[in-house]
C-alpha positions as CSV (number, residue, x, y, z in Angstrom):
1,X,0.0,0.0,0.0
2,X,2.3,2.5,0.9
3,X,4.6,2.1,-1.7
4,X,1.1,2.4,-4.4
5,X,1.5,6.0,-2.7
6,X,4.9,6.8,-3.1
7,X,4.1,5.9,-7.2
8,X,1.2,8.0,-7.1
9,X,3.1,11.0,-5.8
10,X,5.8,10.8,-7.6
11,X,3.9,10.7,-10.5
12,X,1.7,13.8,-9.3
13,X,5.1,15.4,-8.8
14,X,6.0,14.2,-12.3
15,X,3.3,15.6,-14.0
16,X,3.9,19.0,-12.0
17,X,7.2,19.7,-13.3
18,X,6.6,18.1,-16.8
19,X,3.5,21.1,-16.7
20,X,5.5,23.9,-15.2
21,X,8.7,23.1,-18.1
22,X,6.0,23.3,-20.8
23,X,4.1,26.3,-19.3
24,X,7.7,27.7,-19.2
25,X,8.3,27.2,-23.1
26,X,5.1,28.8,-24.0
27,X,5.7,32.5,-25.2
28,X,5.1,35.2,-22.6
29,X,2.4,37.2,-24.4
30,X,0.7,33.6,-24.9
31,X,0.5,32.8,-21.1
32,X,0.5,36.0,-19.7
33,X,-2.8,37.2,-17.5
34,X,-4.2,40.6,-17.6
35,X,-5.3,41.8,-13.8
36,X,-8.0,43.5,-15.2
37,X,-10.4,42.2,-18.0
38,X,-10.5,44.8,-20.1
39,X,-7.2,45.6,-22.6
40,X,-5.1,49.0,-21.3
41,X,-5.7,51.6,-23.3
42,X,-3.4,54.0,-24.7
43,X,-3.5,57.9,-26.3
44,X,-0.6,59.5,-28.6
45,X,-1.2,62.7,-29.0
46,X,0.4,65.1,-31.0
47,X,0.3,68.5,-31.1
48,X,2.1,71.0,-34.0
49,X,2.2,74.9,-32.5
50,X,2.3,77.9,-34.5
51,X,4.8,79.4,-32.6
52,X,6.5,79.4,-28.9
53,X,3.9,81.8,-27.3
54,X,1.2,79.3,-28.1
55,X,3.5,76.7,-26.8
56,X,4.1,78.0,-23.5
57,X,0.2,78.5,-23.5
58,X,-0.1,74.8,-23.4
59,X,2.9,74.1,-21.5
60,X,1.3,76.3,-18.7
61,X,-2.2,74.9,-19.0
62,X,-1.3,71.1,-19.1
63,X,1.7,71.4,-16.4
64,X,-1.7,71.2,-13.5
65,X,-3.3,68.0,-15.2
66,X,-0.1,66.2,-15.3
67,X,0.4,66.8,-11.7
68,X,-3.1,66.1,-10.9
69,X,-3.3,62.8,-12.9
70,X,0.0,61.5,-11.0
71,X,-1.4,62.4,-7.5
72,X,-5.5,61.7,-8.0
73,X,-5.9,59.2,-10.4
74,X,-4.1,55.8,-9.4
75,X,-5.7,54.3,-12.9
76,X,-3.2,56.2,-15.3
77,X,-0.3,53.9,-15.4
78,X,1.4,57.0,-17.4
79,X,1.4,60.6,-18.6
80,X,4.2,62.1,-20.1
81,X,4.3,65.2,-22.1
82,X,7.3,65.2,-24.5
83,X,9.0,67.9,-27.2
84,X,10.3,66.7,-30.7
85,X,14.3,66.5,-30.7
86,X,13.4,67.8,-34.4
87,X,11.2,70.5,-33.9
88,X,10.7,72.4,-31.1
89,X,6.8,73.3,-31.9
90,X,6.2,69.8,-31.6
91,X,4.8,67.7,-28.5
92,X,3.4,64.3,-28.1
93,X,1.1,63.6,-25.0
94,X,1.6,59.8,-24.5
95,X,-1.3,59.2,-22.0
96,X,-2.0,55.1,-20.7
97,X,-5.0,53.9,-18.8
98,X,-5.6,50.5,-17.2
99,X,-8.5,50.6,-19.6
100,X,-10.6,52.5,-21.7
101,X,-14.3,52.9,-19.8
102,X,-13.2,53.3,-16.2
103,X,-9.9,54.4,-16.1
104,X,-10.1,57.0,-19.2
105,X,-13.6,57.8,-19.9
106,X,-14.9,58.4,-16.5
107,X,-12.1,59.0,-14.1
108,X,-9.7,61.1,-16.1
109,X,-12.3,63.0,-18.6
110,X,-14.2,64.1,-15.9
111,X,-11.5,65.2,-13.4
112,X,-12.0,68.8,-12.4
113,X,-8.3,69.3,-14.0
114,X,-9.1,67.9,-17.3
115,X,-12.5,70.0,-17.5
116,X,-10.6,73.0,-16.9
117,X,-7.9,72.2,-19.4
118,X,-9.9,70.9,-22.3
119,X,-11.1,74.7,-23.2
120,X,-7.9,76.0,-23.0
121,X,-6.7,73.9,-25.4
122,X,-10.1,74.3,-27.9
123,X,-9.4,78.0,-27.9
124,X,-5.9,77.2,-29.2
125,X,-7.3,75.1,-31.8
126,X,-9.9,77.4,-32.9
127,X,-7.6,80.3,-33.2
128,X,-5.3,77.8,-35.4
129,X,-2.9,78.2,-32.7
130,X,-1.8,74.1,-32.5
131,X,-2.8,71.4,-35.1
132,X,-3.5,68.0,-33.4
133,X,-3.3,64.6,-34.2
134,X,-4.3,61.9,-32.2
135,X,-5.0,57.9,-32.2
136,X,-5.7,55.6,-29.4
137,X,-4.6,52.0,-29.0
138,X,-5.5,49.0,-27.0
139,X,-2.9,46.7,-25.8
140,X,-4.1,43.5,-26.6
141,X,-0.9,41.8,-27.6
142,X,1.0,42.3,-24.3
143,X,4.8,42.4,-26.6
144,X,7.0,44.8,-25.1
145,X,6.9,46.8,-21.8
146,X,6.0,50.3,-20.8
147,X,8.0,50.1,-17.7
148,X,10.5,48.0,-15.9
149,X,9.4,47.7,-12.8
């Protein structure tokens, strides 16, 4: 009887390592689990100014949201506003979210920061202060990093 047990575990343990070496094999973004059901969600904005005085406009208006967003909103895994090495007219706003509903639509689009923000930056684009182009992405493939910690 007890050495039918001994097989049996050593089989169980067997099968546990044979599992864990193949699990092992398979390609990280293959057997990789979100926490959270729903894709991250991503923004790349870019913005073209007219000039530096329209620049510093937005520099000084989006300085408070990027503070705010760090401090108040634990569901933007980034927010980072960046100049072109190229041309100094040019910024990007590369802007993540844990996902798109929560995280994005109703936590950060409704902050009292972005709300004050948003016009600021509609009367530079009506005055044809700053062209902008942007695209959103969801990170379904989960190839790469964003961070390293």
């Amino acid at each position: 009887w007890a050495s039918k047990v001994s097989v049996a575990l050593v089989l169980i343990l067997l099968c546990l390592l044979v599992s864990r070496s193949i699990l092992s094999m398979t390609p990280s973004f293959l057997s990789k689990r979100r926490s959270s059901p729903q894709p991250a969600f991503s923004l790349l904005v870019t913005l073209e100014f007219q000039d530096s005085d329209s620049k510093k406009q937005f520099l000084q208006a989006v300085s408070p949201v990027a503070k705010y967003v760090r401090s108040s909103e634990p569901t933007t895994i980034s927010y980072q506003v960046m100049q072109s090495d190229q041309n100094p007219l040019q910024m990007v706003i590369l802007e993540r979210y844990t996902d798109k509903e929560k995280a994005y639509l109703q936590t950060h689009k409704s902050s009292a920061e972005f709300l004050t923000f948003r016009p600021k930056l509609q009367d530079l684009t009506k005055n044809e202060k700053v062209k902008i182009l942007g695209h959103s992405y969801l990170d379904l493939t989960d190839i790469g990093f964003m961070d390293r910690k």
